[in-house]
Residue frames relative to the residue before (quaternion, step in Angstrom):
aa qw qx qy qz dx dy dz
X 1.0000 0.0000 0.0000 0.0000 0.00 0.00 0.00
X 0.7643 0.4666 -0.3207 0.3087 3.43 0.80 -0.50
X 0.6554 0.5181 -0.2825 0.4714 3.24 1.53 -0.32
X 0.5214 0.4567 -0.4852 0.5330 3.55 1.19 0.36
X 0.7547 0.5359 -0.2022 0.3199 3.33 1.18 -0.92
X 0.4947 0.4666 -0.4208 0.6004 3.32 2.34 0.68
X 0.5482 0.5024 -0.5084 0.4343 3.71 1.16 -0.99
X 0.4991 0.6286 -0.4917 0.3375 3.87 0.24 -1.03
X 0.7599 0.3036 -0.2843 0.4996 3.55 -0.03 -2.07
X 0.6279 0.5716 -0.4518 0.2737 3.84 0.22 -1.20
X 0.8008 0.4065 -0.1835 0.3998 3.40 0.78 -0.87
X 0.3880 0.5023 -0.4635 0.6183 3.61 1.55 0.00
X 0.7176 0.5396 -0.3873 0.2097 3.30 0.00 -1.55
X 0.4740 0.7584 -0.3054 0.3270 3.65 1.27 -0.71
X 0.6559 0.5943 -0.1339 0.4456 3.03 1.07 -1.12
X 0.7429 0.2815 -0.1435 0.5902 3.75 0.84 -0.62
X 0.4133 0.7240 -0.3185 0.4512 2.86 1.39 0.20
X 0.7607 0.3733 -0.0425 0.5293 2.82 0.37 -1.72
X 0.6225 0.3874 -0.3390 0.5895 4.05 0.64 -0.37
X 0.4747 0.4555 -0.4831 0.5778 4.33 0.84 0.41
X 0.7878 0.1671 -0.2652 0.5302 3.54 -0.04 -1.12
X 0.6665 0.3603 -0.6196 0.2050 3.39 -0.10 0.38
X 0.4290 0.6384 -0.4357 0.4676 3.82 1.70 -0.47
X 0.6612 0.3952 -0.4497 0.4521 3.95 0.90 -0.91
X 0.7186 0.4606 -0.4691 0.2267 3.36 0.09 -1.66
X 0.6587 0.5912 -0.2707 0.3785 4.14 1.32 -0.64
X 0.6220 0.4534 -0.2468 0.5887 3.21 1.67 -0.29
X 0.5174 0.4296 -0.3640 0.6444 3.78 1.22 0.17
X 0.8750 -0.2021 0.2856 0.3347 3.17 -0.19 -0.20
X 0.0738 -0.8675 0.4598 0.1750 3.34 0.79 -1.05
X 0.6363 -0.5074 0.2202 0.5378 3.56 -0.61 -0.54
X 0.2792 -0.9086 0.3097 0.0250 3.03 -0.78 1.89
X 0.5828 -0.4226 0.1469 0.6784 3.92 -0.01 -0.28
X 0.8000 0.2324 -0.4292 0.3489 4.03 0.13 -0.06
X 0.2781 -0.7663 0.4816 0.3218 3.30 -1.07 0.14
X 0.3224 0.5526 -0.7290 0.2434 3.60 0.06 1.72
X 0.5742 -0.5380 0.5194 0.3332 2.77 -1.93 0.26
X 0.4621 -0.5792 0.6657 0.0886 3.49 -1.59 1.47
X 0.4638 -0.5413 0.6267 0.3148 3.47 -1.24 0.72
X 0.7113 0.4842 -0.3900 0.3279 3.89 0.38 -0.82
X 0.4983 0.6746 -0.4463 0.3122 3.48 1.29 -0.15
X 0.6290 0.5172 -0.4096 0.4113 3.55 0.97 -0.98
X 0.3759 0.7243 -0.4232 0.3937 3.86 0.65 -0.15
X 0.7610 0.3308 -0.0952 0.5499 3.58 0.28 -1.88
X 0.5782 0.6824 -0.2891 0.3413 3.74 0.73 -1.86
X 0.8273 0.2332 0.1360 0.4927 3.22 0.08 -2.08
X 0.7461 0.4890 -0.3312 0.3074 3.52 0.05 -1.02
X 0.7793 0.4748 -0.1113 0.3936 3.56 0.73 -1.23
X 0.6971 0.4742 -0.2511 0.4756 3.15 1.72 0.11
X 0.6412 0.4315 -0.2699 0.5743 2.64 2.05 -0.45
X 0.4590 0.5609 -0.5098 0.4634 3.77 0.91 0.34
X 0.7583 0.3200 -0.3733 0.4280 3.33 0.49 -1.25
X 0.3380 0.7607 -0.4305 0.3490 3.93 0.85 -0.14
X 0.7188 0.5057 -0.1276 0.4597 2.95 0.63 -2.38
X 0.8789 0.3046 -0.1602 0.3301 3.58 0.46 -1.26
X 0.5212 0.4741 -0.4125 0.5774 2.83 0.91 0.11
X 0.4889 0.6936 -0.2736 0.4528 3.79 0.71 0.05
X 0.6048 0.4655 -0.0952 0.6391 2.86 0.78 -1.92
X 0.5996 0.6151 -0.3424 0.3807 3.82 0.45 -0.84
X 0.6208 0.5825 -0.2130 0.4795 2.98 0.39 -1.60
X 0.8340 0.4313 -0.1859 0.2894 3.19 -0.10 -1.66
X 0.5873 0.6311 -0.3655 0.3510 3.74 1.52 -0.66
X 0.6451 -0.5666 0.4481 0.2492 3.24 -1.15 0.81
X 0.3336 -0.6909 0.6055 0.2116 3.44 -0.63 0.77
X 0.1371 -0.8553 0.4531 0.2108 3.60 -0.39 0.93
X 0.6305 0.5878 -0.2905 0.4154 3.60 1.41 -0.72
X 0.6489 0.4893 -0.3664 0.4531 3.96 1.52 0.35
């Protein structure tokens, strides 16, 4: 039960995820006059969706201590 009960949050979590990195990738810079890819992009892009992923995971997965 608990590991459906991290996939569950991990996969909601995506969502607010994604709407952070898009509030960063616009506060960095956003989309700028060229259109290569910047190493600093993977930061906003990738990272911040995969933290909230991770923790909210990690969430999921904690033992409920008060059952």
């Amino acid at each position: 039960m608990r590991l459906l009960r991290a996939t569950v949050f991990g996969l909601i979590a995506i969502f607010p995820g994604i709407i952070v990195a898009l509030f960063a990738y616009l506060l960095l810079g956003g989309p700028g006059e060229s259109d290569e890819w910047e190493n600093w992009m993977y930061g906003p892009c990738y990272g911040i969706p995969a933290a909230f992923v991770i923790v909210a995971f990690a969430l999921g997965l904690k033992e409920d201590s008060e059952v």
